[in-house]
N, C-alpha and C positions, 0 to 999 in steps of 0.2 A: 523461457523454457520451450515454447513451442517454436523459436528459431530455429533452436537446437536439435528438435524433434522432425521440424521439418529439413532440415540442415543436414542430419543422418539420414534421412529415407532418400533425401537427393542423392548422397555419395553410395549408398548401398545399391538404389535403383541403378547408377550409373557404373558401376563395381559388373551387376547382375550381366548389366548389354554387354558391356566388356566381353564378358566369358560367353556369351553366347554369339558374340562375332566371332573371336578368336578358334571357334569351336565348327564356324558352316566353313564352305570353302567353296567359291562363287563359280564362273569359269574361269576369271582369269589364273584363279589360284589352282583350279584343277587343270589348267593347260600347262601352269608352271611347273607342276609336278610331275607331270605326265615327258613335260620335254626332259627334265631330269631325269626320271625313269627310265628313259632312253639314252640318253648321255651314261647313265652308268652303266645299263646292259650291255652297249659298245664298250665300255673297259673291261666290262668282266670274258667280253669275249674275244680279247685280245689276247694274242700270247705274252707269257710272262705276268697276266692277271694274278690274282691272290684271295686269299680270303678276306682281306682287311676291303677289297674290292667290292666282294660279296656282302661284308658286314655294312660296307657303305649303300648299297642299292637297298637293303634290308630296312637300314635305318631310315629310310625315307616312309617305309610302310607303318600302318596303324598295327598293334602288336595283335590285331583278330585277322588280318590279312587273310585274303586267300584264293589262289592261284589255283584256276581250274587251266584247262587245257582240253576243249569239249577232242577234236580228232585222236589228240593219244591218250585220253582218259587220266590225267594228271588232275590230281587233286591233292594242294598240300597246303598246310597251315605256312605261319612264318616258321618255326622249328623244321618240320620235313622239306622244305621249300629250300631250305639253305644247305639243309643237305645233299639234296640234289645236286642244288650247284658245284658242292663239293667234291662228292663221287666223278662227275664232270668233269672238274678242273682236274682231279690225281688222275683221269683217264687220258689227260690229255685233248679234250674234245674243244679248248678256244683256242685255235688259234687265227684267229683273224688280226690283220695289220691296219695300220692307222688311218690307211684309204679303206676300210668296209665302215659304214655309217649308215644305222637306222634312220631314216626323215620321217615326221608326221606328215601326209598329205591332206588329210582332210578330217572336220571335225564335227558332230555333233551334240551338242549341250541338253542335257535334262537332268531334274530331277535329282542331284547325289549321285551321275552316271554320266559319264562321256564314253561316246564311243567314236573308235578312233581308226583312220584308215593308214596305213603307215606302208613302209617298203623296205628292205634290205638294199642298200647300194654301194656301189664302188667308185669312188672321186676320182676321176680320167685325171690324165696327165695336163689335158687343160682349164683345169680345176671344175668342170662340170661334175655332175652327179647321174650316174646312169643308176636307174631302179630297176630291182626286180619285181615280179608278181605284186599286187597290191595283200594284204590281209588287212583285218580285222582284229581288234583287243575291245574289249568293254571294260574300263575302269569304273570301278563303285568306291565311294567318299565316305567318311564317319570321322566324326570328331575333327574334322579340316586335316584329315590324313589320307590316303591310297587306300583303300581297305579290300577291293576286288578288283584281281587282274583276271580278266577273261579271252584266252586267248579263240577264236571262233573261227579258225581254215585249221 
């Protein structure tokens, strides 16, 4: 009986790490998501983008999401946030083509928080990458999800 007993606290205990790894998200995991995050804002901001576009960069986020924007005062959950995008895309405002591409350049790791230095650029004809201006995003983590985009220029 006490195999047994101890037999169950093993798979339980082991059950318990499970959910609590599956649940942090180290750097590698927040730089993987982060590069996604960027891989889909370059589609959304393509012309001929879509909503199911939009519903894809959304899905990567934790459903408490939330997208400030300190210079233009943007504050939205994942619901306002997506509509934004929305009002965006029926205005017509992506049209960017397959040569415009966000790069991450540079990264810092802490805490449930990377912050991230990235560029806007456009891939020359001899497939280089010319950037523009550097900015700044501060991503925040929960549950091994995106949970705060901070955009800070």
């Amino acid at each position: 009986m006490k195999y047994f007993i101890k037999l169950g606290l093993s798979f339980t205990c082991l059950f318990l790490s499970n959910i609590a790894v599956a649940s942090t998200c180290e750097s590698d995991c927040q730089l993987n998501q982060i590069k996604g995050y960027f891989i889909a804002l370059d589609k959304i901001s393509r012309k001929g983008s879509s909503n199911e576009d939009i519903d894809n960069l959304l899905a990567l986020m934790h459903d408490e999401v939330k997208y400030v924007h300190v210079e233009y005062q943007a504050n939205f959950n994942k619901t306002s946030w997506r509509e934004a995008f929305i009002r965006n895309l029926k205005r017509g405002f992506y049209q960017n083509d397959d040569k415009n591409e966000m790069r991450v350049s540079n990264t810092i790791f802490g805490k449930n928080y990377t912050a991230i230095e990235y560029s806007h650029g456009l891939i020359q004809q001899d497939g280089s990458w010319q950037p523009s201006e550097p900015l700044l995003v501060l991503f925040g983590f929960k549950d091994g999800k995106i949970s705060l985009v901070k955009e800070l220029w």
